[in-house]
TILO-98099 format. One line per field, with one value per residue: residue number from 0; chain; x, y, z of N, C-alpha, C in turn. Coordinates in Angstrom, 1 decimal. Example, Ala and Ser with C-alpha at 12.3 -4.5 7.8 and 13.67 -1.06 7.14 Angstrom:
BEGIN
n = c(0 1)
chain = c(A A)
n_u = c(13.2 12.8)
n_v = c(-5.7 -2.2)
n_w = c(7.8 7.1)
ca_u = c(12.3 13.7)
ca_v = c(-4.5 -1.1)
ca_w = c(7.8 7.1)
c_u = c(13.2 12.9)
c_v = c(-3.3 0.0)
c_w = c(7.8 7.9)
END
This chain:
BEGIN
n = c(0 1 2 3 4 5 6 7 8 9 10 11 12 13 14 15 16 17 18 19 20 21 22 23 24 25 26 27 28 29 30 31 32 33 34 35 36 37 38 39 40 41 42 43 44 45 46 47 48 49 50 51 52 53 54 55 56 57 58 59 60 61 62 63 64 65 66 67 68 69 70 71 72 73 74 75 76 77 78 79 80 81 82 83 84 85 86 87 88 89 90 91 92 93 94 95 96 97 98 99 100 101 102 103 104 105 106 107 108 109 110 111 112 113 114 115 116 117 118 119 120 121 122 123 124 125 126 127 128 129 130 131 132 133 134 135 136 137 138 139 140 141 142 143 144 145 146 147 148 149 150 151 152 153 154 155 156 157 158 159 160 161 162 163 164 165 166 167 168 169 170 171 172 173 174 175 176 177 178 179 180 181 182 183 184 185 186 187 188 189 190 191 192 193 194 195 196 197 198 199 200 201 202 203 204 205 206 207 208 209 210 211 212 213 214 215 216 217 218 219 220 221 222 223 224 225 226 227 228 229 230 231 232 233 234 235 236 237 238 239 240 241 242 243 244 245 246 247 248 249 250 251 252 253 254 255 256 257 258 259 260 261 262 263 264 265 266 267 268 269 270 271 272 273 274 275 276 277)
chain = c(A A A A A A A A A A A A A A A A A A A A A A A A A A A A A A A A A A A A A A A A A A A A A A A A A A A A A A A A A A A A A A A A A A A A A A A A A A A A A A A A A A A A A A A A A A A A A A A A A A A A A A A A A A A A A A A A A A A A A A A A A A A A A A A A A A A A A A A A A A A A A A A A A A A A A A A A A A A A A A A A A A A A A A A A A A A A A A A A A A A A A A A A A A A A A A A A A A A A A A A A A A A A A A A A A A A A A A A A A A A A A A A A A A A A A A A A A A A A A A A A A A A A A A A A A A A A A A A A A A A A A A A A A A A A A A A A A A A A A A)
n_u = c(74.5 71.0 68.1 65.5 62.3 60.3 57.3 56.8 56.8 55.6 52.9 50.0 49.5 47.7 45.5 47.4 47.6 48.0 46.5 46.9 47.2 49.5 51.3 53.2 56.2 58.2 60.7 63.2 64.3 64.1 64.9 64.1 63.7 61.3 60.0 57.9 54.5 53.5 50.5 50.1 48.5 48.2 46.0 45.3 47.7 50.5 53.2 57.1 58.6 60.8 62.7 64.5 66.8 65.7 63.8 60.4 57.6 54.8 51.2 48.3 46.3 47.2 47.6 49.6 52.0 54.3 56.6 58.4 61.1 61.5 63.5 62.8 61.6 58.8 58.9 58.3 57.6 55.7 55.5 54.1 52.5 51.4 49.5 49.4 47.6 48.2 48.0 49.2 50.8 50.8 53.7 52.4 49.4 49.5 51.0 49.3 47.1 48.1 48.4 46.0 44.9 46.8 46.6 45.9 45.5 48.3 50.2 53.2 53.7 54.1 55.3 58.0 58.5 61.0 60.7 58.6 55.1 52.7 49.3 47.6 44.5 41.2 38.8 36.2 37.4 38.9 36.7 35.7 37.6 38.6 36.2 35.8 38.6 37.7 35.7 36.5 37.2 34.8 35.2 34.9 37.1 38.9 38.2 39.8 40.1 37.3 38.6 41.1 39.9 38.3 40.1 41.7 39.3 39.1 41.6 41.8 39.9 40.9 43.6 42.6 40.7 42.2 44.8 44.9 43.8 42.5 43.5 42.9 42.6 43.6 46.5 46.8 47.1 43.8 41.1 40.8 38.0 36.6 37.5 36.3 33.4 33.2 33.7 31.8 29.4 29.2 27.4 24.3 21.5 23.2 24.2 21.2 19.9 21.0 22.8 22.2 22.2 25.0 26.0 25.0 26.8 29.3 29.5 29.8 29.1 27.0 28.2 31.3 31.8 30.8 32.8 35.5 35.1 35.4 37.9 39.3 39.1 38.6 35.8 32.6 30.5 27.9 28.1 30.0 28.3 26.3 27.5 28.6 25.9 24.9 27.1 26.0 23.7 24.4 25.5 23.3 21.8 23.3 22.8 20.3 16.7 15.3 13.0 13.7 13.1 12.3 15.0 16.7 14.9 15.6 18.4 18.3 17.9 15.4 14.3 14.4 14.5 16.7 18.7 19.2 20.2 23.1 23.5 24.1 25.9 27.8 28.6 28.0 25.9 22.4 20.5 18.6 20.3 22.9 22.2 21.3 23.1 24.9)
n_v = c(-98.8 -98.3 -99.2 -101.2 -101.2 -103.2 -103.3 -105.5 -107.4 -106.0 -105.4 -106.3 -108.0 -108.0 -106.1 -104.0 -102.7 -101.8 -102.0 -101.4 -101.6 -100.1 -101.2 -99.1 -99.3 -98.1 -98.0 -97.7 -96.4 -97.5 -96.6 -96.5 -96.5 -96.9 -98.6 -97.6 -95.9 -94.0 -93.6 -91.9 -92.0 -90.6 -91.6 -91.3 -90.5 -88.3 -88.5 -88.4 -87.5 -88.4 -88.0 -87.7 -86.3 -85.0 -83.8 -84.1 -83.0 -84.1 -83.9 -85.4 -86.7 -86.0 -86.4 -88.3 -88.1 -90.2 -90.6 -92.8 -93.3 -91.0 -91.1 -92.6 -92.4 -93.0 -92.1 -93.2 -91.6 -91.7 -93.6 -96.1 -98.1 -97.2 -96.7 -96.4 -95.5 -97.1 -96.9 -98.3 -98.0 -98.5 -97.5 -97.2 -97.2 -94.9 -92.7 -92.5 -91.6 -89.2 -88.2 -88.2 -85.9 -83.7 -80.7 -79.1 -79.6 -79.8 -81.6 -81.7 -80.4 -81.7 -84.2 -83.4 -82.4 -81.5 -82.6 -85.1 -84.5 -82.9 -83.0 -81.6 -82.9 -81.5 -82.4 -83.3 -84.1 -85.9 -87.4 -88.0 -89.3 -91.6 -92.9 -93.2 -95.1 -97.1 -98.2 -99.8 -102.2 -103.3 -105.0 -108.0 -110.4 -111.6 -110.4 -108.8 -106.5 -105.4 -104.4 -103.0 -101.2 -99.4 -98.5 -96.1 -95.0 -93.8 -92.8 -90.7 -89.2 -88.8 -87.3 -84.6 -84.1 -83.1 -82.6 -80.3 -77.6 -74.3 -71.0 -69.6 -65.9 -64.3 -66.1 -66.8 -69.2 -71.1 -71.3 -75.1 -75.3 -73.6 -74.1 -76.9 -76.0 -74.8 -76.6 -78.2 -76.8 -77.3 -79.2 -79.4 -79.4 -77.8 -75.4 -74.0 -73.7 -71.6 -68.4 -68.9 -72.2 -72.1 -70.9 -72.3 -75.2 -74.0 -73.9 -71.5 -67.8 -65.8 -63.5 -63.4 -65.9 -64.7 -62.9 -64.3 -65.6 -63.4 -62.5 -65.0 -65.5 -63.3 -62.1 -61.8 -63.7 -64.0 -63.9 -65.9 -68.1 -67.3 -67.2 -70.0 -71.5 -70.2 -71.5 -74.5 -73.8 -73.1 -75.5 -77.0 -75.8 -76.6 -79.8 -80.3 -80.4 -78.9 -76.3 -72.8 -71.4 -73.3 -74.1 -72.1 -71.9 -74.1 -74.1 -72.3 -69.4 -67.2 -64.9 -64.5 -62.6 -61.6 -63.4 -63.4 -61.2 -61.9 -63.9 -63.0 -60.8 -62.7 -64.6 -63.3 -63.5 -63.8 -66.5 -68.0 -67.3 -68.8 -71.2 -71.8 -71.2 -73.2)
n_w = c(55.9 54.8 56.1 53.8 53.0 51.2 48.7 47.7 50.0 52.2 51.1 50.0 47.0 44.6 45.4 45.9 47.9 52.0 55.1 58.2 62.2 63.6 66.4 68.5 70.1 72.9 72.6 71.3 68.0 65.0 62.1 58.7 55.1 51.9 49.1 48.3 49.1 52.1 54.7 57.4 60.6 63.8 65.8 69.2 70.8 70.9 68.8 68.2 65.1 63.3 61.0 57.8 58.3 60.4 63.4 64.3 66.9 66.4 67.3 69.4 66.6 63.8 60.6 58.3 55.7 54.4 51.9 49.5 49.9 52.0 54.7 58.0 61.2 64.0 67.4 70.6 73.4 75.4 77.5 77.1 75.1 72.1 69.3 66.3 63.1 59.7 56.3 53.8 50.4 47.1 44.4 42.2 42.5 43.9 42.6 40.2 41.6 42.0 39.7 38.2 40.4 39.5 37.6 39.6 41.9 45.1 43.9 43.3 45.3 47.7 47.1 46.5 48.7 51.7 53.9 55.5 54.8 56.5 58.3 60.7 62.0 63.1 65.3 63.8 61.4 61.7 62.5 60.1 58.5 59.8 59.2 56.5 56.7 58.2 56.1 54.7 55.8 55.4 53.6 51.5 52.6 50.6 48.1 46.1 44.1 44.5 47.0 46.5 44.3 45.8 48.1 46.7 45.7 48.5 48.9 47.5 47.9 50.9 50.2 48.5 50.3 52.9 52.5 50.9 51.4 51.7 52.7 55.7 55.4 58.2 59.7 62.0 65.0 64.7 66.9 68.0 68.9 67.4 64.5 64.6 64.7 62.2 60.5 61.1 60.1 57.8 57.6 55.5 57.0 59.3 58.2 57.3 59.7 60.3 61.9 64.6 64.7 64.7 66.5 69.2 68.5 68.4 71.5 72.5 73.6 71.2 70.8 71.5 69.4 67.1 67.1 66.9 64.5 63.1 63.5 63.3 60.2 58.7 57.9 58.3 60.7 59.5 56.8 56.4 56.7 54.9 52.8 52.6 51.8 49.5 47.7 48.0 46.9 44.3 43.6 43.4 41.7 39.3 39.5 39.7 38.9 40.6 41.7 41.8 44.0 45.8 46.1 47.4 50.0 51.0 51.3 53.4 53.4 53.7 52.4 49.2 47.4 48.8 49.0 45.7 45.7 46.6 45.4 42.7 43.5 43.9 41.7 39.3 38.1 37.8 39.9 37.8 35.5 35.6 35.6 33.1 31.4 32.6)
ca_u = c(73.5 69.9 67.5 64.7 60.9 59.9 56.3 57.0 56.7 54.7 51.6 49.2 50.0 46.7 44.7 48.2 48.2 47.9 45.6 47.4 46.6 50.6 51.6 54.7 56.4 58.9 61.8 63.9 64.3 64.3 65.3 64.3 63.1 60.6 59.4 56.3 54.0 52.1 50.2 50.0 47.4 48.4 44.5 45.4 48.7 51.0 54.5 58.0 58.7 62.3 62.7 65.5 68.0 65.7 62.3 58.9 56.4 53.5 50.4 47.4 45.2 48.7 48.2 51.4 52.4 55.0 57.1 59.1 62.7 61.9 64.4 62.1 60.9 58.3 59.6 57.1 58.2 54.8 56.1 53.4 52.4 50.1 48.5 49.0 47.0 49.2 47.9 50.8 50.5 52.0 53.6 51.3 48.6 50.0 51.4 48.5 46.7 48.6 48.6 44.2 44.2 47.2 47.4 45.1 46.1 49.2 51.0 54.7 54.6 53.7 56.0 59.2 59.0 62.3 60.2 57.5 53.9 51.5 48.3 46.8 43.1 40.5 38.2 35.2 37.9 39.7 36.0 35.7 38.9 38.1 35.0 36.4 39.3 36.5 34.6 37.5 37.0 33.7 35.1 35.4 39.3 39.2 37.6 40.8 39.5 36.7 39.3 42.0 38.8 37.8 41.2 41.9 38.8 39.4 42.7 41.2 39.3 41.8 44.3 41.9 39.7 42.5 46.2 44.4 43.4 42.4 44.4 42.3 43.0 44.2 47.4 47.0 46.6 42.8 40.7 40.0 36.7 36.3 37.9 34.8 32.2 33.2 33.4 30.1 28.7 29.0 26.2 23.1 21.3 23.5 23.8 20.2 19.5 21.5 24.0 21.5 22.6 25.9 26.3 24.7 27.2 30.3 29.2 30.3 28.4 27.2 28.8 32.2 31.5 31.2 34.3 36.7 35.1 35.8 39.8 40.4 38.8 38.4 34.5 31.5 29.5 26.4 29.1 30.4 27.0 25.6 28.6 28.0 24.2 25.5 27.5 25.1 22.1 25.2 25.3 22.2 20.8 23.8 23.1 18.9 15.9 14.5 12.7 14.7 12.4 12.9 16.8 16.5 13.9 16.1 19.2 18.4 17.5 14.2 13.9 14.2 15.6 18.4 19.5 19.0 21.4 24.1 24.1 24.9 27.4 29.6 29.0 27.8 24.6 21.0 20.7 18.0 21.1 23.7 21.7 20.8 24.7 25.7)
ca_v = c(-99.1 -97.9 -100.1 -100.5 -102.1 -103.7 -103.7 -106.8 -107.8 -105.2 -104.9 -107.4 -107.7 -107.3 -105.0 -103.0 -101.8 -102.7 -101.0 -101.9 -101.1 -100.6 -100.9 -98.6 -99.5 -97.5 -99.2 -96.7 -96.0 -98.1 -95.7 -97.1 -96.1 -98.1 -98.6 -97.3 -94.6 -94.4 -92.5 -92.5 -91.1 -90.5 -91.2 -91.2 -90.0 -87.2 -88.9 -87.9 -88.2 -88.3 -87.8 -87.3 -86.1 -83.6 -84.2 -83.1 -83.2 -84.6 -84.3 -86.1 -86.1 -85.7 -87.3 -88.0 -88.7 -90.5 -90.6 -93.4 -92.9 -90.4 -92.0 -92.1 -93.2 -92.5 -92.7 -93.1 -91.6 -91.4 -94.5 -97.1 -98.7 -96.6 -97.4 -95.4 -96.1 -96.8 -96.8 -98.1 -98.3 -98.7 -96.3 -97.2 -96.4 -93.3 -92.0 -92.3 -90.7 -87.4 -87.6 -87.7 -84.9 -82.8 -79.7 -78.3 -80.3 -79.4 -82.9 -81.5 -79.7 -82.4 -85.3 -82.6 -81.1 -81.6 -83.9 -86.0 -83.4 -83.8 -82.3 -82.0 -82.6 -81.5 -84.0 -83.5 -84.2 -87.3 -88.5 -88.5 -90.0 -93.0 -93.0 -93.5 -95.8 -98.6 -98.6 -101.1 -103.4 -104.0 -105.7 -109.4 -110.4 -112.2 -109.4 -107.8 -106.3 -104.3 -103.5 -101.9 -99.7 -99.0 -97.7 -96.2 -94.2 -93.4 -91.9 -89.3 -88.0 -87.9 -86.2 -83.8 -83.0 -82.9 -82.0 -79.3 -76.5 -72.9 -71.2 -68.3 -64.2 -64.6 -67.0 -67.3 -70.5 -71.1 -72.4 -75.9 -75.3 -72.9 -75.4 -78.0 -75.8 -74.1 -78.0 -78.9 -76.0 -77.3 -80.2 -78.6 -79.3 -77.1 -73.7 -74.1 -73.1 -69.9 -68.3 -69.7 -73.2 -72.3 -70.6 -73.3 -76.3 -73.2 -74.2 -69.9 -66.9 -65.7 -62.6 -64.5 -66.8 -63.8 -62.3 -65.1 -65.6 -62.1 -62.1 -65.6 -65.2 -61.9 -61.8 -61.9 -65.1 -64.1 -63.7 -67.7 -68.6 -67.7 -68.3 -72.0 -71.2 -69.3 -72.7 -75.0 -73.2 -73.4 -76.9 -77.7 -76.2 -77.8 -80.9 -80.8 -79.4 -78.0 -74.4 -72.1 -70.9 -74.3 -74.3 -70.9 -72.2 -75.3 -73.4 -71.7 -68.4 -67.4 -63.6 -64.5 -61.4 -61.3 -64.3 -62.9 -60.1 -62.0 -65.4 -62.3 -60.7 -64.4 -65.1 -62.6 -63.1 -64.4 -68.1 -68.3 -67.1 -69.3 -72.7 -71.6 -71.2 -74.8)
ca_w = c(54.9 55.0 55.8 53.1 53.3 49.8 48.6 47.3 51.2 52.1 50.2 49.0 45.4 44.1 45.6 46.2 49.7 53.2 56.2 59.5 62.9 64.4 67.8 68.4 71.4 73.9 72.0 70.3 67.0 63.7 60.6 57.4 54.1 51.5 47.8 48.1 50.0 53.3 55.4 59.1 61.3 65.2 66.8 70.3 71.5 70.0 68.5 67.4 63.9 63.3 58.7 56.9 59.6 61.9 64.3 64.3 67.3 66.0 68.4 68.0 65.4 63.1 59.3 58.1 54.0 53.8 50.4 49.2 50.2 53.3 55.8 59.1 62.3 65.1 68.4 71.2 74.4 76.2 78.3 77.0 73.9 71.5 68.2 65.2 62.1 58.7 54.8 53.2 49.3 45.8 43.8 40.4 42.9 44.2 41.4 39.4 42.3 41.9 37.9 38.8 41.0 39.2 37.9 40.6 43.9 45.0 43.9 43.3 46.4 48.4 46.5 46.8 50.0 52.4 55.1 55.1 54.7 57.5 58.8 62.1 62.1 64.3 65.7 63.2 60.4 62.4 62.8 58.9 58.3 60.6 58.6 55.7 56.7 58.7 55.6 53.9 56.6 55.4 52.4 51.8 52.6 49.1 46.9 45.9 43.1 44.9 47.6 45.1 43.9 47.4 48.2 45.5 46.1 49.6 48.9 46.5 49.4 51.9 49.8 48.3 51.7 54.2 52.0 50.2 52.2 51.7 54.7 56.0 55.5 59.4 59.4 63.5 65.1 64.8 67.9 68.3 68.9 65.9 63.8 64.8 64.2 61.1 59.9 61.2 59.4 55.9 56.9 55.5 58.3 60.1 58.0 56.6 60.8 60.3 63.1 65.9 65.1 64.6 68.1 69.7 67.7 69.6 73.3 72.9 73.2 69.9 70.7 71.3 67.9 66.0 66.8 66.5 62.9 62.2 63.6 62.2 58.9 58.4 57.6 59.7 60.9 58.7 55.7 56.5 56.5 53.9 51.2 52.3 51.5 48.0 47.0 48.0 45.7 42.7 43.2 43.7 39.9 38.6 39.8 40.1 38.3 41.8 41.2 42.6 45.1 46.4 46.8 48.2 51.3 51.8 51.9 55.0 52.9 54.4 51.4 48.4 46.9 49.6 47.9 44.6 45.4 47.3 44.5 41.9 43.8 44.4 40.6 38.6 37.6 38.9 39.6 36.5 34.2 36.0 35.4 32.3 31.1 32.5)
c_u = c(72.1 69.1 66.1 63.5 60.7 58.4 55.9 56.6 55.9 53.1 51.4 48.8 48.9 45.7 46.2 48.4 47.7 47.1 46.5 47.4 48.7 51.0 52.9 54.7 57.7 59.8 63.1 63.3 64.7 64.0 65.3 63.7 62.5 60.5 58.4 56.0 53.3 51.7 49.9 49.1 47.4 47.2 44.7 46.7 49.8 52.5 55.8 58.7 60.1 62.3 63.4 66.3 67.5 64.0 61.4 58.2 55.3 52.2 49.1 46.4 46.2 47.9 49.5 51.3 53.6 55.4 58.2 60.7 63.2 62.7 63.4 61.9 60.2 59.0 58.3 58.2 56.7 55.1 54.8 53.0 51.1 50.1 48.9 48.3 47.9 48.0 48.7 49.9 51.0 52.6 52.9 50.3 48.6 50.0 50.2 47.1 46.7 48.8 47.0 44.9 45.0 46.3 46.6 45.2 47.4 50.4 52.6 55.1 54.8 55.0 57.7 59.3 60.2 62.0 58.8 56.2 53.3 50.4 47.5 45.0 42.5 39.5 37.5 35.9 38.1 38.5 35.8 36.6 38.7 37.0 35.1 37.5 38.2 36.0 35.3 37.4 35.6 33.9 35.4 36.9 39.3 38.7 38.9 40.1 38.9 37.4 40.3 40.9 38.4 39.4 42.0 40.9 38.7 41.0 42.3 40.7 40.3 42.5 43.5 40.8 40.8 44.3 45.6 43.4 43.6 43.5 43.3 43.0 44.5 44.9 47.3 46.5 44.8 42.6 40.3 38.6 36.0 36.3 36.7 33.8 32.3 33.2 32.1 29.2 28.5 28.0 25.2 22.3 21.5 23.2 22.3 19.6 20.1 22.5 23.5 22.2 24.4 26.6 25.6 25.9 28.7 30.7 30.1 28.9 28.2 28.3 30.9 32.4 31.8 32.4 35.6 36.3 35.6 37.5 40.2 40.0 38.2 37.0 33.6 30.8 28.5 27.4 29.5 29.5 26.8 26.8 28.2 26.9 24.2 26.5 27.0 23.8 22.8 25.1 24.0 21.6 21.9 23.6 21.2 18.1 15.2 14.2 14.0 14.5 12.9 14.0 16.8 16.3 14.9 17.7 19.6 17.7 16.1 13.6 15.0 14.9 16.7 19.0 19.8 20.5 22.5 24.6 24.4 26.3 28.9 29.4 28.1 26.7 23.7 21.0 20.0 19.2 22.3 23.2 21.1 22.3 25.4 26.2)
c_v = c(-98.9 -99.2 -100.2 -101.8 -102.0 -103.9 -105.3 -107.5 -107.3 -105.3 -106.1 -106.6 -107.5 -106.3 -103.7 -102.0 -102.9 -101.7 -101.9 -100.5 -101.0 -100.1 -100.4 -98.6 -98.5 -98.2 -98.4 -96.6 -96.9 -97.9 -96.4 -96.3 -96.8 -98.2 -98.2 -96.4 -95.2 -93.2 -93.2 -91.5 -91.6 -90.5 -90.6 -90.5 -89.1 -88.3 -87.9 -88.5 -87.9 -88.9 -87.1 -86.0 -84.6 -84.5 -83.4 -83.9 -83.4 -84.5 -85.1 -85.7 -85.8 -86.9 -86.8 -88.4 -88.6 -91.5 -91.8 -92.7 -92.0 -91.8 -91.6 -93.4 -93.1 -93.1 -92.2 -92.7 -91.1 -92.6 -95.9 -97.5 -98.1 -97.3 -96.3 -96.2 -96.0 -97.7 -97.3 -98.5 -97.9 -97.7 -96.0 -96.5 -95.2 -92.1 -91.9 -91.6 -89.1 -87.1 -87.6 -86.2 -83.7 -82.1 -78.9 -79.0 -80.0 -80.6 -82.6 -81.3 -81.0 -84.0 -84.6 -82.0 -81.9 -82.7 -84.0 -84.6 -84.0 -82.7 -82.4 -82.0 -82.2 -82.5 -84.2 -84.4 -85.7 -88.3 -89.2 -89.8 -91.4 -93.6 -94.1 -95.0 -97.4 -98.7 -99.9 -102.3 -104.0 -104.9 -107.0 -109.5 -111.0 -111.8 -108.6 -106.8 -104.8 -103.7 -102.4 -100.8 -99.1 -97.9 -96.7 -94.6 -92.8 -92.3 -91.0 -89.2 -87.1 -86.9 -85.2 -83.3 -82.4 -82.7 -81.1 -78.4 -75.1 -72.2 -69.5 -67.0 -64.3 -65.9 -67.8 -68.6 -70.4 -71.8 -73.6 -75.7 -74.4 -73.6 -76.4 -77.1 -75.5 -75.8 -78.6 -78.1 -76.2 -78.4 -78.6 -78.0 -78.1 -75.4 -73.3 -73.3 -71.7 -69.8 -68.9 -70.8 -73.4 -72.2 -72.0 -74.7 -75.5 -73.7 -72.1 -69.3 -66.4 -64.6 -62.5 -65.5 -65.9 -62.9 -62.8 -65.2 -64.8 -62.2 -63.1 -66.1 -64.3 -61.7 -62.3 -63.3 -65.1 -64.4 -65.5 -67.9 -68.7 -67.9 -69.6 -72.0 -71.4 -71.0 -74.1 -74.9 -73.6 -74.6 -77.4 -77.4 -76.5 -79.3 -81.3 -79.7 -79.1 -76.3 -74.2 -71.6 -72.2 -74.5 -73.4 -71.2 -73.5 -75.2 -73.0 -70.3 -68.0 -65.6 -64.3 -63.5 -60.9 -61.9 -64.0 -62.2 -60.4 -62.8 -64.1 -61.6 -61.9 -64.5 -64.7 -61.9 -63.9 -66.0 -68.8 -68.7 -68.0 -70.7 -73.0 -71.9 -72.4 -74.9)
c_w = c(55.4 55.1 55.0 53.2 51.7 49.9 48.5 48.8 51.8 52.2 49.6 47.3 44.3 44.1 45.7 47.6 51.0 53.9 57.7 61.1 64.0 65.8 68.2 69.6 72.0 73.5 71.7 68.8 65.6 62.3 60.0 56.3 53.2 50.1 47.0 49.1 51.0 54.0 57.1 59.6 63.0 65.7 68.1 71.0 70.1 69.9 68.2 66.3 63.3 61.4 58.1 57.4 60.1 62.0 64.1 65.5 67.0 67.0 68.1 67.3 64.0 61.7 58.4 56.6 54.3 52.5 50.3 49.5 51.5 54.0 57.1 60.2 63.3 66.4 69.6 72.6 75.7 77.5 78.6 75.9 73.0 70.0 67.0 63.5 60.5 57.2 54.3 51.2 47.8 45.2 42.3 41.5 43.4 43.1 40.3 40.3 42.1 40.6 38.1 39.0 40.7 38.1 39.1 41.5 43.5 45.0 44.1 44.6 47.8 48.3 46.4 47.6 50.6 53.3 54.7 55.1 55.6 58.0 59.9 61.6 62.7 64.2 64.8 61.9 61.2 62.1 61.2 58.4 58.8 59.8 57.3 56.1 57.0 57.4 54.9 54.6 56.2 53.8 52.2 51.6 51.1 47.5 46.4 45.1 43.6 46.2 47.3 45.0 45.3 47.7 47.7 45.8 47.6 49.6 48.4 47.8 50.5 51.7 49.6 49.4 52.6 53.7 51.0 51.2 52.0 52.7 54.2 55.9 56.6 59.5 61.2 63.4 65.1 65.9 67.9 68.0 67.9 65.1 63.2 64.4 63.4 59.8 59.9 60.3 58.1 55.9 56.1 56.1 59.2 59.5 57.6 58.1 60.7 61.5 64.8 65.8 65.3 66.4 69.0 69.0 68.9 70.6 73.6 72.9 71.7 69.7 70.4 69.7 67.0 66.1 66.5 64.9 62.8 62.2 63.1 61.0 57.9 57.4 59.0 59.5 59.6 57.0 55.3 56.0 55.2 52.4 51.7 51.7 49.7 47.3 46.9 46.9 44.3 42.5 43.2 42.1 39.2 38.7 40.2 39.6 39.4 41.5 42.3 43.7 46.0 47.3 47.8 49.6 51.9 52.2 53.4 54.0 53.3 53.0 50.4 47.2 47.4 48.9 46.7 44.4 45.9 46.2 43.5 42.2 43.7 42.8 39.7 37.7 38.2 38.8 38.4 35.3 34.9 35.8 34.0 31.4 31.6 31.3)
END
């Protein structure tokens, strides 16, 4: 007979979830399945995740979704006691999670795949994530209320920044260190410097920088760049009466009619007629 974890036990009954910091030990294996969802996030050491009768190497940086009913268990065989971070939480709040962010996130696939879904991070993302998870800690233990909403909120992110992913042209493994920069590149801050700051963010040559963009996503550095630039300026006159010369300069764009003829190519017409059409 399976063994099965009840919310009811679980999960504080009004806010609806739990945040736990758990210590998995060099023990074996303790296969159960639950009532409710969680997610797990391997910080420090890489696990094996043993779900619904086959294994996955996990390494770290690994977030994991698990689904009510997966049968599972991490098994630590690093030969010391690590830490993995666990979300656990309801199925009202779940499920009304993935009726939010359906038909455009990919809720079914994710809620009927064969084993648990999981996604490695890279660091920039991990650091988010952490970011995000500490911020619940700042909430009074007896606020349920604003922790439910807090949580609640935080889940929408995760799922939608970090289980929703474009996948690049090039399917290869991407580099680490690509990874990180091409993340760091969406501050403003960062592309607003142009491919100088990017190459510098690398620790590559630019010459180097610009060729891994090209093979693992089949356009050129300046190309990256400036589409960030190009979706940044869209949001920006949807979301603020700044001239346009303005957006432009704070972009990174330094001509004016470059921009002109690039924001028409990505969407069809001049930024005047694109803020004008909201």
């Amino acid at each position: 007979m399976k063994d099965v974890l009840y919310a009811s036990d679980q999960l504080e009954s009004v806010c609806e979830f739990r945040y736990n910091e758990c210590i998995v030990k060099n023990d074996g294996l303790n296969f159960h399945s639950h009532d409710y969802y969680e997610l797990f996030f391997l910080e420090d050491s890489p696990q094996v995740h043993y779900v619904n009768g086959d294994c996955f190497e996990l390494p770290k940086n690994s977030l994991v979704f698990v689904r009510p009913d997966d049968y599972h268990d991490f098994y630590n065989n690093t030969g010391r006691d690590v830490t993995v971070l666990q979300l656990a939480f309801s199925l009202d709040m779940g499920n009304g999670l993935f009726e939010f962010l359906t038909p455009l996130f990919p809720s079914k696939q994710l809620l009927c795949a064969k084993y648990s879904p999981y996604v490695i991070l890279n660091s920039v993302e991990a650091k988010s994530l952490l970011k995000m998870i500490a911020s619940l800690n700042t909430i009074a233990v007896d606020d349920m209320i604003t922790k439910s909403i807090s949580m609640r909120a935080v889940l929408t992110q995760i799922f939608s920044k970090f289980f929703y992913k474009r996948e690049p042209e090039n399917k290869e493994e991407i580099p680490l260190w690509l990874l990180d920069t091409c993340s760091a590149m969406n501050k403003v801050s960062n592309f607003s410097e142009g491919l100088s700051r990017m190459t510098e963010l690398s620790g590559k040559t630019k010459e180097h920088l610009c060729r891994s963009v090209k093979k693992y996503y089949g356009i050129t550095a300046a190309d990256f760049i400036n589409d960030l630039r190009l979706t940044y300026i869209a949001n920006r006159l949807l979301n603020s009466d700044l001239d346009i010369i303005d957006i432009c300069y704070e972009s990174g764009f330094s001509n004016l009619g470059w921009m002109y003829t690039l924001f028409k190519k990505k969407y069809g017409c001049s930024p005047a007629a694109f803020r004008k059409n909201i």
